[in-house]
C-alpha positions as semicolon CSV with decimal commas, in nm:
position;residue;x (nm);y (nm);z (nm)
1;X;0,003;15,887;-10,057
2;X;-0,194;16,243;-10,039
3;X;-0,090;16,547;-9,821
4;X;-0,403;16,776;-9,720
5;X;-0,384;17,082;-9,819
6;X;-0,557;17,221;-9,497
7;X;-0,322;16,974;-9,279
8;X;0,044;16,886;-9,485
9;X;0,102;16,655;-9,214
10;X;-0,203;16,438;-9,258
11;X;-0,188;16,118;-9,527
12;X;-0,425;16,004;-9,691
13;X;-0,354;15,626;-9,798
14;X;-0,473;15,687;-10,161
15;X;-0,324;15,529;-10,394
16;X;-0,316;15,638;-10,849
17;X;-0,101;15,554;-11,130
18;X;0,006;15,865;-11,188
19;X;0,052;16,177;-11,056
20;X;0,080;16,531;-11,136
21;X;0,261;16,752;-10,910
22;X;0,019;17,078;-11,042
23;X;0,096;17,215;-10,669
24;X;0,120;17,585;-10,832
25;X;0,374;17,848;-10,701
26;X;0,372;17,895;-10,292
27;X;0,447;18,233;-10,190
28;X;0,525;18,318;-9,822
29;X;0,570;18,703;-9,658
30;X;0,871;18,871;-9,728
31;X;0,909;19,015;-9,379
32;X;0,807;18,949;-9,040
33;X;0,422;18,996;-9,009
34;X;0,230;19,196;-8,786
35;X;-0,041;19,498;-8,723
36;X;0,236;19,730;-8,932
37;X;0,283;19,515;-9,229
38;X;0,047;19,367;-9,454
39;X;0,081;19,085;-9,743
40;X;-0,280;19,123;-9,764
41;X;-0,403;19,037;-10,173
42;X;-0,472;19,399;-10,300
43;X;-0,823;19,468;-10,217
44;X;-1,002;19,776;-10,150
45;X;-1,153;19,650;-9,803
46;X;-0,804;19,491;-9,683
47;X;-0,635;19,823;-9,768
48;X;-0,900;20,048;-9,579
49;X;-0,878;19,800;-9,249
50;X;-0,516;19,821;-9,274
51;X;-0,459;20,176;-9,266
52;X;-0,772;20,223;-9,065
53;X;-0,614;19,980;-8,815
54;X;-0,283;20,180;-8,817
55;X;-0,404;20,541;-8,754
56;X;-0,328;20,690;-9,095
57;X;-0,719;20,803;-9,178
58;X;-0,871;21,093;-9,104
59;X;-1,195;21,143;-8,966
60;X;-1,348;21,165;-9,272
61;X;-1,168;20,820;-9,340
62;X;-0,908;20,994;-9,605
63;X;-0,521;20,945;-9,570
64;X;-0,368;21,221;-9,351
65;X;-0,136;21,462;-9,521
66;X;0,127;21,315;-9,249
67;X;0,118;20,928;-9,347
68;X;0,428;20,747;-9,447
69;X;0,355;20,455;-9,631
70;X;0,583;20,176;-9,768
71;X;0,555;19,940;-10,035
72;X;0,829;19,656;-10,064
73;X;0,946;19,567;-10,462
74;X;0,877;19,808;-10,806
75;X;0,749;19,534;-10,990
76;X;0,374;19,466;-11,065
77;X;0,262;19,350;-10,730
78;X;0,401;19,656;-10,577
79;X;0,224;19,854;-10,815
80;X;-0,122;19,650;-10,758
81;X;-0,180;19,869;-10,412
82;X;-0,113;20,195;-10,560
83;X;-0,448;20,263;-10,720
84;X;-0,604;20,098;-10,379
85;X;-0,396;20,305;-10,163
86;X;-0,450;20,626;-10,386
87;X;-0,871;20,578;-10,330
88;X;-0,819;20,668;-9,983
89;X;-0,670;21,027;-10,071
90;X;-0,870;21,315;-10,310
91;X;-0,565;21,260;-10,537
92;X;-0,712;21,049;-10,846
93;X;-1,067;21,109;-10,898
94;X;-1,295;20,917;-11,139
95;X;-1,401;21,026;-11,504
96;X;-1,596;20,853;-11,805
97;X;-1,290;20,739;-11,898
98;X;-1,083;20,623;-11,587
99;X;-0,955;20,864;-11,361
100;X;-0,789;21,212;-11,348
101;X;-0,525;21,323;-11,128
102;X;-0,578;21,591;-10,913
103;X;-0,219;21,729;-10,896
104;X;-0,314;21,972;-10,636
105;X;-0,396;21,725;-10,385
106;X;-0,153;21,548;-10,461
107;X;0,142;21,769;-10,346
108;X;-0,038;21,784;-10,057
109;X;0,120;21,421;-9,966
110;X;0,458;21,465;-10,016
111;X;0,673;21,155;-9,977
112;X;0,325;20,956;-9,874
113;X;0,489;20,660;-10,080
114;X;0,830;20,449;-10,079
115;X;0,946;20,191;-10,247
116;X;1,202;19,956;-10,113
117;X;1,375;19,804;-10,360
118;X;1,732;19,575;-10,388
119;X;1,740;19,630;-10,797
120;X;1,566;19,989;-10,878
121;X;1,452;19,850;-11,172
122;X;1,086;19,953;-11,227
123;X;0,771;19,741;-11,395
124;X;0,782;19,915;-11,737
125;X;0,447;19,973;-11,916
126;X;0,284;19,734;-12,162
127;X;0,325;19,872;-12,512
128;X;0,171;19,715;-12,834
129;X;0,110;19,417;-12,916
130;X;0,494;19,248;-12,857
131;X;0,402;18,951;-13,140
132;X;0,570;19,130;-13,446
133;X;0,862;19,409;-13,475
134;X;0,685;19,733;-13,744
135;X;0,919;19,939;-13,880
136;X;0,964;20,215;-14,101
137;X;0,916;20,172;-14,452
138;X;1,286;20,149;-14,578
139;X;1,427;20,049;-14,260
140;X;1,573;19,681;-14,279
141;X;1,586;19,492;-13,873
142;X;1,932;19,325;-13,813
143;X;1,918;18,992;-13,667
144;X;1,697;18,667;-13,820
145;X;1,548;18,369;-13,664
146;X;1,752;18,164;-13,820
147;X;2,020;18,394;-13,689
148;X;1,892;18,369;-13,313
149;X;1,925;17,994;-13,393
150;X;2,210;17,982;-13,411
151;X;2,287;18,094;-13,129
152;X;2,045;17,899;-12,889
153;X;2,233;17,573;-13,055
154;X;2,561;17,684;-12,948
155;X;2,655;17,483;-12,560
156;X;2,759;17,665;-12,247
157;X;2,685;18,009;-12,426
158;X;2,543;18,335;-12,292
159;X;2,302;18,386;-12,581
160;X;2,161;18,632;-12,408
161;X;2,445;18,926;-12,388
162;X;2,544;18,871;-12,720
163;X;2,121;18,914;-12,860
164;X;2,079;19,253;-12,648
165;X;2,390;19,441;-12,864
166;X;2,125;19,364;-13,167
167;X;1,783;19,492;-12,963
168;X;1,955;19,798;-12,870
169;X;2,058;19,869;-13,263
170;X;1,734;19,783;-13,393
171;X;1,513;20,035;-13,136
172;X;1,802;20,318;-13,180
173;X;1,753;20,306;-13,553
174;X;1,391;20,280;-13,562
175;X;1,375;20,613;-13,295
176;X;1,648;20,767;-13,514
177;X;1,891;20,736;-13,174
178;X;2,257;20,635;-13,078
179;X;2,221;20,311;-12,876
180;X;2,390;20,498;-12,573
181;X;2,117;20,749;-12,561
182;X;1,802;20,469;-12,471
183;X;1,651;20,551;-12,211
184;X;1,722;20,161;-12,036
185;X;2,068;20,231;-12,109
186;X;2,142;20,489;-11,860
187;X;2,317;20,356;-11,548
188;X;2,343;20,452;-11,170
189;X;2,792;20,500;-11,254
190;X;2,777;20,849;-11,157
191;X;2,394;20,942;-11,032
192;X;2,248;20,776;-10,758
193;X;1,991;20,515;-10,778
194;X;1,671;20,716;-10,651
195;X;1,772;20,984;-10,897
196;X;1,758;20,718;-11,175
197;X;1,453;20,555;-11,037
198;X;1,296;20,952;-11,040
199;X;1,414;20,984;-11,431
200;X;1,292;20,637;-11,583
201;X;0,911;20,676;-11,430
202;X;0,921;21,027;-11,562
203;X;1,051;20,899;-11,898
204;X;0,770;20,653;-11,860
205;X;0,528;20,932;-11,789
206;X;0,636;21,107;-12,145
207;X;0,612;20,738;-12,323
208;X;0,319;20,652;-12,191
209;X;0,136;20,950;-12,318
210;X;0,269;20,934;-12,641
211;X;0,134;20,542;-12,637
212;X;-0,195;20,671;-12,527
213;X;-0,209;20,929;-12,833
214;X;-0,075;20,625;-13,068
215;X;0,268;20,649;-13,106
216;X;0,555;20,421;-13,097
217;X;0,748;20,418;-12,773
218;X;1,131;20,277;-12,691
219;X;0,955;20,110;-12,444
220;X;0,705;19,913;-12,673
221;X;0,983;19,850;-12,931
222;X;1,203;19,688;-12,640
223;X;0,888;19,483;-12,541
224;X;0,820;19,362;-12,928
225;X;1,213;19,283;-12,896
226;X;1,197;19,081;-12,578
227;X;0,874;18,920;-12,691
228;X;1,047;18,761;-12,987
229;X;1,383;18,650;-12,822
230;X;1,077;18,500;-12,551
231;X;0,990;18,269;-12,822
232;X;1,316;18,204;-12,949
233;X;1,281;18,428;-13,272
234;X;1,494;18,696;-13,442
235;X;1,331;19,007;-13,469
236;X;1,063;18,949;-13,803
237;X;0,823;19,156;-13,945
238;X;0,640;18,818;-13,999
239;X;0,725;18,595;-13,728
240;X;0,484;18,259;-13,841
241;X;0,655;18,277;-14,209
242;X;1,019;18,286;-14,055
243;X;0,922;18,023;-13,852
244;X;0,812;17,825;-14,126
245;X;1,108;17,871;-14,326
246;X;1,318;17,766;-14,011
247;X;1,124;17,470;-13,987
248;X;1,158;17,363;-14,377
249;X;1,554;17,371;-14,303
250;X;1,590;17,255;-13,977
251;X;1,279;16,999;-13,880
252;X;1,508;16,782;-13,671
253;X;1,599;17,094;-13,433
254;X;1,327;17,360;-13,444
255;X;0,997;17,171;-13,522
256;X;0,770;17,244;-13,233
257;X;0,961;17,439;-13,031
258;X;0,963;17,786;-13,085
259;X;0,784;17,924;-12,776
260;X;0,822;17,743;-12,462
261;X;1,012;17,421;-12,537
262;X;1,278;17,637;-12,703
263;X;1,254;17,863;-12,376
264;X;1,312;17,614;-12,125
265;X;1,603;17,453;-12,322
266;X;1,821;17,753;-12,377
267;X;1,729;17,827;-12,002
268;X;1,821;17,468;-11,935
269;X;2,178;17,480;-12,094
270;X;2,313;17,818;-11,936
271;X;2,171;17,623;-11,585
272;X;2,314;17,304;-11,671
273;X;2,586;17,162;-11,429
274;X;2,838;17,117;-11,741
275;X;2,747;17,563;-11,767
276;X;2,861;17,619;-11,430
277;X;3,181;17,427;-11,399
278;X;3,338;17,739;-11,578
279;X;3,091;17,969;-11,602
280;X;2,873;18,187;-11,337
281;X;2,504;18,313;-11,487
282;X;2,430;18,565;-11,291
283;X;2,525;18,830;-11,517
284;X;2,261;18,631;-11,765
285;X;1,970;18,612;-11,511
286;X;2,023;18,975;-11,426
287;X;1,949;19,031;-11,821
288;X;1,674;18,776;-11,822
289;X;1,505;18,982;-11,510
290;X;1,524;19,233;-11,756
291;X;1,334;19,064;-12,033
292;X;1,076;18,920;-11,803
293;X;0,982;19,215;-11,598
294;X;0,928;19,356;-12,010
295;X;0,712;19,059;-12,143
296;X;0,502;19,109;-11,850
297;X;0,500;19,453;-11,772
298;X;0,217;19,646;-11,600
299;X;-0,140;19,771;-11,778
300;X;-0,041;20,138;-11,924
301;X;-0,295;20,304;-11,662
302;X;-0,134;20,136;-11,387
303;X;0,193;20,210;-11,470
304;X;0,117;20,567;-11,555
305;X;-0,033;20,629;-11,210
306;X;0,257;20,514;-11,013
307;X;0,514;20,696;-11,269
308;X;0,341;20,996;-11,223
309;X;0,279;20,987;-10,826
310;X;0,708;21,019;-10,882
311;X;0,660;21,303;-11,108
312;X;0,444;21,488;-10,816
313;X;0,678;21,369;-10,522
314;X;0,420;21,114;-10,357
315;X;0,600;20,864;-10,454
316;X;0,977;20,796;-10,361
317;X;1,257;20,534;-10,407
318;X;1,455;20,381;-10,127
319;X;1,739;20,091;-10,190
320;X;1,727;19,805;-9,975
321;X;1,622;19,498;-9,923
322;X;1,363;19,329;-9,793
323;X;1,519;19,101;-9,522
324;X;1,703;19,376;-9,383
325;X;1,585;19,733;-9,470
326;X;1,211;19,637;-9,494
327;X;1,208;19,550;-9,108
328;X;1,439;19,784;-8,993
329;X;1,223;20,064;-9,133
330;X;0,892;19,924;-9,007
331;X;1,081;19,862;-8,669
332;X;1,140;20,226;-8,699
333;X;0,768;20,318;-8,745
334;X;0,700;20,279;-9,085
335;X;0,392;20,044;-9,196
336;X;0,451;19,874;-9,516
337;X;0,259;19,665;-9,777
338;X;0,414;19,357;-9,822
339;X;0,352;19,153;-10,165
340;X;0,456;18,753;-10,104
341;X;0,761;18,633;-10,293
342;X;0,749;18,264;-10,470
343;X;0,922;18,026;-10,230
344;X;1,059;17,687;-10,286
345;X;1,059;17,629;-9,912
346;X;0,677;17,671;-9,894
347;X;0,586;17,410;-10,144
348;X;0,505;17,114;-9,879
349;X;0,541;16,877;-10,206
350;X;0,898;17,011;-10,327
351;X;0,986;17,005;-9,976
352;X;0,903;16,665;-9,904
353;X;1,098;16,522;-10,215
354;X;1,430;16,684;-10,066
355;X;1,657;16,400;-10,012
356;X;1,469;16,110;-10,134
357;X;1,508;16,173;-10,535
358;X;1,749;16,214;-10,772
359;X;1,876;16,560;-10,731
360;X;2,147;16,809;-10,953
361;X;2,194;16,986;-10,585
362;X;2,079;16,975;-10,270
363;X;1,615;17,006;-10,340
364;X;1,674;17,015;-10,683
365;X;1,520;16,715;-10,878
366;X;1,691;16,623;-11,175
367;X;1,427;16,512;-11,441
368;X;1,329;16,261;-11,671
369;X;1,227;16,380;-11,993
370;X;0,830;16,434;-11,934
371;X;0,914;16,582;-11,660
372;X;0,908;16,269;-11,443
373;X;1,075;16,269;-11,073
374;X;1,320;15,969;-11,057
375;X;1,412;15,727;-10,748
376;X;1,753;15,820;-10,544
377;X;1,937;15,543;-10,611
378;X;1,877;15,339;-10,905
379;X;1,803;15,658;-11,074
380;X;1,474;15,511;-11,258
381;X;1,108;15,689;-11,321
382;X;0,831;15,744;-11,084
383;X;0,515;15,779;-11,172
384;X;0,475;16,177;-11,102
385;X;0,497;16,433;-11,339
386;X;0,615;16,771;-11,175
387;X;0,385;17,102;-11,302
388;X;0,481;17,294;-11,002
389;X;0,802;17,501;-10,931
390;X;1,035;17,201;-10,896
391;X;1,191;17,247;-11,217
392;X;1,244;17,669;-11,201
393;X;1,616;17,554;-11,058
394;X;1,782;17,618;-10,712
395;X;2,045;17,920;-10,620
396;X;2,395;17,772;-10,544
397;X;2,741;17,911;-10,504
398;X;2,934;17,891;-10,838
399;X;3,309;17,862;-10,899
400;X;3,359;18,258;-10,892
401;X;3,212;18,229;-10,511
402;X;2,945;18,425;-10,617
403;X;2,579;18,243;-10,640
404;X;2,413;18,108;-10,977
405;X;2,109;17,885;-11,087
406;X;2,103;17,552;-11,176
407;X;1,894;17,272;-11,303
408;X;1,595;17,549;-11,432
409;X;1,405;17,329;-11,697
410;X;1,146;17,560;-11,701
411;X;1,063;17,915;-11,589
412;X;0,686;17,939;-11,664
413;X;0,500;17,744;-11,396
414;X;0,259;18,080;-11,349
415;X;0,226;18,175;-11,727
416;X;-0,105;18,123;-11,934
417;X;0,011;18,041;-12,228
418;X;0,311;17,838;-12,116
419;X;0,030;17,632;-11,871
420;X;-0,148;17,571;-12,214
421;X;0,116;17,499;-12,410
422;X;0,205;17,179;-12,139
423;X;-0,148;17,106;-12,095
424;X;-0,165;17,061;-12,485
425;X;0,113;16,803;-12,468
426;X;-0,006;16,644;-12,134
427;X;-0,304;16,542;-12,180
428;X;-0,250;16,307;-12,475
429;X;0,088;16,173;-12,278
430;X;-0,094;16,063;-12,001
431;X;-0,379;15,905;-12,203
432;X;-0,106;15,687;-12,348
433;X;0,007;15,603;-12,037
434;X;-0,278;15,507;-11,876
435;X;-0,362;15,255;-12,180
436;X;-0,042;15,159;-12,145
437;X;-0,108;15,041;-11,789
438;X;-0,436;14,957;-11,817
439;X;-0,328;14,681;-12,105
440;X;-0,071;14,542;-11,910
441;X;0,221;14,739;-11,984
442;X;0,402;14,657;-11,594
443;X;0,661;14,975;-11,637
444;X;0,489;15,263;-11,890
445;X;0,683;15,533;-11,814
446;X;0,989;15,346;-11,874
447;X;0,849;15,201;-12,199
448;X;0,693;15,564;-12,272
449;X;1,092;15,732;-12,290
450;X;1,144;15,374;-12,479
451;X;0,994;15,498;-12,793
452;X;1,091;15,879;-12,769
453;X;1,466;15,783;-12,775
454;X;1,388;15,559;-13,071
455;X;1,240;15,830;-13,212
456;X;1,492;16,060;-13,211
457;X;1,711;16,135;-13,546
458;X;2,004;15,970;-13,620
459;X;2,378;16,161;-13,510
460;X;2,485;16,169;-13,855
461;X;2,135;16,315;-13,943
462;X;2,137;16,579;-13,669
463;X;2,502;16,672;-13,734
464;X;2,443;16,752;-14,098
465;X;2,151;16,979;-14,006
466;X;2,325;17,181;-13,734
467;X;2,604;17,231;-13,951
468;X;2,425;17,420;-14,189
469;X;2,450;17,651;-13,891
470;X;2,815;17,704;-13,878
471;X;2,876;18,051;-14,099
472;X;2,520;18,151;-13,992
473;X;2,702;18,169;-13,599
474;X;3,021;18,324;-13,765
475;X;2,795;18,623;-13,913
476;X;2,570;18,658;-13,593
477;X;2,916;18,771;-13,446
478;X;3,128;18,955;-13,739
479;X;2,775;19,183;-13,712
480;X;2,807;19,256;-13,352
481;X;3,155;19,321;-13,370
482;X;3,045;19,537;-13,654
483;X;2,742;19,757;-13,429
484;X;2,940;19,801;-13,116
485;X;3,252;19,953;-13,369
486;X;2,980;20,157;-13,522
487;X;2,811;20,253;-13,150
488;X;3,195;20,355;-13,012
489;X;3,273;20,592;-13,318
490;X;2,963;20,762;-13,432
491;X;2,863;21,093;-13,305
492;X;2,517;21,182;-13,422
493;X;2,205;20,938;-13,455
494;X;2,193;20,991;-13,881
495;X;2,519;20,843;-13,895
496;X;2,454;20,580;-13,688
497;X;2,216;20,527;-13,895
498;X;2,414;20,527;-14,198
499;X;2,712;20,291;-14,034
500;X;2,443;20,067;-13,918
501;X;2,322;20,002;-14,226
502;X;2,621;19,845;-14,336
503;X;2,587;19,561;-14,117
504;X;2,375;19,377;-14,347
505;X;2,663;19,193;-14,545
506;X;3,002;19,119;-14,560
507;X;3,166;19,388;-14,807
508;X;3,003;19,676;-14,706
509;X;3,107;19,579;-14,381
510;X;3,485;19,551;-14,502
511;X;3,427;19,844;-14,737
512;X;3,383;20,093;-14,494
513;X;3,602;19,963;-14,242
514;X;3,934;19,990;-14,495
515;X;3,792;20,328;-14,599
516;X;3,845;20,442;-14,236
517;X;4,187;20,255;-14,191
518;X;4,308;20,449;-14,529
519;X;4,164;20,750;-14,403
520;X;4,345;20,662;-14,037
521;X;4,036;20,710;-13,876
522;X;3,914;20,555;-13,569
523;X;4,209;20,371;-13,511
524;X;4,167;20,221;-13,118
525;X;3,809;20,157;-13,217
526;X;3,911;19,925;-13,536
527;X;4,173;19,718;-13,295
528;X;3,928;19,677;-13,054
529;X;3,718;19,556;-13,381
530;X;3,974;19,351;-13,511
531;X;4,046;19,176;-13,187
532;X;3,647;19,054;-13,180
533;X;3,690;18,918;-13,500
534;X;3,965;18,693;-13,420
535;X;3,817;18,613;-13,082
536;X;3,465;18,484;-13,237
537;X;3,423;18,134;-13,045
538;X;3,444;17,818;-13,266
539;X;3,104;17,664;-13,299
540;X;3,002;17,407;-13,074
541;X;2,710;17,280;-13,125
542;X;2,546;16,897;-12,901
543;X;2,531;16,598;-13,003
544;X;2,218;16,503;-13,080
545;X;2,168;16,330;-12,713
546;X;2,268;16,646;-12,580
547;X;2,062;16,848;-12,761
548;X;1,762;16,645;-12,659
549;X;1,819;16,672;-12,296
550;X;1,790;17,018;-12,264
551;X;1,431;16,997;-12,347
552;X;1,283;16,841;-12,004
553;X;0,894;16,811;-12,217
554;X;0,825;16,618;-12,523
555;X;0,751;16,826;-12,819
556;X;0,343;16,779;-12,976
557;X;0,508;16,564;-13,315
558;X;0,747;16,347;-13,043
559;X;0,353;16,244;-12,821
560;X;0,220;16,154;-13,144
561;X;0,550;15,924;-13,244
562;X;0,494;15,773;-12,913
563;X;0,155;15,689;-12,993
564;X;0,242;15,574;-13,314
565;X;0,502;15,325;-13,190
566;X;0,305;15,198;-12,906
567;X;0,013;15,204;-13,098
568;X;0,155;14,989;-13,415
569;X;0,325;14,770;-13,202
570;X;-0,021;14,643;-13,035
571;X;-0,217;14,589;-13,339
């Protein structure tokens, strides 16, 4: 049965073999709408009506000097009606090769701008291309992808928290830095928020000019960083050759997955129910905010506009959040533009499901493998494949009473590549399913999942390749232990630099840690050092059943075995 889209509660009586739920990410206002708030898509014509509606032009249709304006978030669609707003003031004015600030002007609109934000965590710029990490000739990068393997096999791990110790290393000794002095590393402990809001767009201002005159930035390094750990890599000066060597030594666990299958499975394991019994992963999606919001991150001339409008005090930062602050100011007078937020309880599909199919918690689905939606109570596959938002997990209340996500098998529903990546893989799964069915087959799906599970290695097999793993997970952690001793005792960047560098195996490693306990140096520091050594987590890697599950979509090789089998069995 079909829902219209004009009329949700209209059915058609159509009736197909299969389905895919491609119902795309519903979005719905973040506050209350009326003539003072907008949600409007960012448009030059929608802007002008709105603050033509609301008194704020001029008669010469320019902002006044007195306007107040709010925009809710600091993320990219907050930033999308900045240039929009901007055109209605004499503050940016066009050239050959963009625009020009006119900084005059522009301090005439003090405070014209706020953002309301919960975080204060601004869109960052788009640096370089994030596919590869350059460094300086000489300079080795700490942390492999067979390294970063290791990790992602490990169960109900925070992969995360333990990878960032090795980002921050790698950009402080490429900008000839101690980690602690990063820009992204200075917190709101003793300044307040707006003040560190005010400091990271000016930073920005200074990195994005350096960008624009071809220089490397801590901001594009941190995006090259986040880029790889996006596709499940260590950080490689030739990503597609580590890969490839990964692949020669483990095909059973890495073949066809770096990107988005690998992705969605770690995602899927620090969700999992099994996670959460002792676990909360907030803390981990408060890092993984972090990473996102860098993968994306906004066009450099965007970004640079709104960082500077803070630099000439148009622009201003306000916590709060927007189902309480956001209405309270507009009830106080202040008109706001209003980007929509993804919503689970707009998607008329997801909605309808609630209830009547398996489910991990209350509206969340729990999937077949091929993403397939499965009946309530005898727990078996229907014939819908779920492309929408179903599977980007539900918010529940953990056992520290705080709230977590769980069952996210995938975190990508909006992303190009990801979309292509699935569609790649689709396609030729639902050809075979169709000739499945149209040959008779009474239960494809069913005899689909069939052949993948016959498919899959052996336990003994898969248990002799993960262990190969075993002293590579050991290392991954004597090495961290290793940069946060050298981050707590080093005073100037050159010796970072030159502790740092010791990281790289174990006896230079020991070396220069018993020349400092001879030397009765740095004695707290090496305890604390010691004590992370002994407290390095045995490896635990899945079984091979496990391991499988974690990966909701079937990988390009697993299609083609399942064409194979179904193929060779019908000749």
């Amino acid at each position: 049965m079909v829902h219209t889209v004009r009329n949700p509660t209209v059915v058609i009586p159509y009736e197909f073999d299969f389905v895919h739920m491609a119902n795309g990410t519903p979005n719905a206002p973040t506050v209350p709408l009326g003539r003072m708030v907008t949600t409007a898509i960012p448009n030059h014509d929608d802007v002008g009506r709105f603050l033509a509606d609301n008194d704020l032009l001029d008669s010469n249709g320019q902002i006044k000097v007195t306007a107040k304006i709010g925009i809710a978030g600091l993320g990219l669609s907050a930033y999308d009606y900045v240039p929009l707003v901007l055109r209605y003031t004499s503050i940016i004015e066009p050239t050959e090769k963009g625009y020009k600030i006119n900084e005059d002007n522009a301090r005439r609109y003090p405070g014209l701008l706020t953002f309301v934000s919960k975080s204060g965590v601004p869109a960052p710029p788009r640096h370089i291309d994030p596919k590869h990490f350059t460094i300086p000739a000489g300079l080795r990068l700490i942390l492999t992808t067979e390294e970063v393997h290791a990790l992602l096999l490990q169960q109900k791990f925070d992969w995360l928290s333990v990878w960032k110790v090795f980002l921050d290393a790698n950009v402080a000794r490429f900008l000839s830095k101690m980690p602690k002095d990063l820009q992204h590393r200075k917190t709101t402990s003793t300044t307040s928020l707006d003040i560190v809001v005010k400091e990271r767009m000016m930073d920005y201002v200074r990195q994005n000019d350096a960008y624009m005159q071809g220089k490397q930035t801590e901001v594009g390094l941190l995006r090259s960083g986040y880029r790889q750990i996006y596709w499940g890599q260590g950080f490689e000066l030739d990503p597609t050759q580590s890969e490839k060597d990964l692949v020669a030594k483990a095909p059973l666990t890495r073949k066809d997955r770096a990107g988005p299958l690998m992705r969605r499975g770690s995602l899927a394991e620090v969700t999992s129910a099994a996670y959460l019994a002792a676990n909360s992963n907030k803390a981990f999606f408060n890092d993984y905010a972090t990473l996102h919001s860098h993968v994306a991150a906004s066009p450099p001339a965007i970004q640079q506009l709104v960082a500077r409008m803070f630099e000439l005090d148009v622009a201003k930062f306000v916590q709060g959040s927007f189902e309480e602050d956001v209405p309270r100011l507009v009830g106080q007078g202040q008109k706001f533009f209003t980007p929509k937020l993804l919503s689970r309880n707009h998607d008329p599909v997801l909605v309808s499901l609630k209830g009547k199919v398996d489910e991990i918690a209350p509206g969340q689905p729990k999937y077949d493998k091929g993403r397939f939606i499965r009946t309530r109570d005898v727990k078996t596959p229907v014939h819908a494949i779920d492309m929408g938002i179903g599977g980007e997990g539900t918010t529940v209340k953990d056992f520290t009473g705080g709230t977590s996500i769980i069952g996210m098998q995938w975190h990508d529903t909006s992303t190009l590549d990801a979309a292509a990546d699935s569609a790649a893989n689709l396609a030729p799964m639902t050809v075979l399913l169709s000739t499945m069915a149209q040959e008779g087959i009474e239960k494809p799906v069913e005899r689909l999942l069939k052949d993948y599970h016959a498919g899959l290695p052996s336990e003994k097999e898969f248990d002799k390749e993960v262990e190969q793993f075993r002293s590579t997970w050991k290392e991954v952690h004597e090495k961290r232990a290793f940069l946060l001793l050298c981050e707590s005792v080093v005073t100037d960047a050159p010796q970072y630099l030159e502790y740092s560098d010791k990281v790289f195996d174990p006896q230079s490693r020991k070396d220069l840690v018993d020349d400092w306990v001879q030397n009765k140096l740095h004695d707290d520091a090496i305890a604390t050092y010691n004590q992370a050594i002994k407290g390095i987590p045995e490896f635990d890697p899945p079984s091979v059943t496990k391991y499988f599950e974690r990966f909701v979509d079937l990988s390009r090789s697993e299609v083609t075995k399942c064409w194979d089998a179904y193929m060779g069995s019908s000749v």
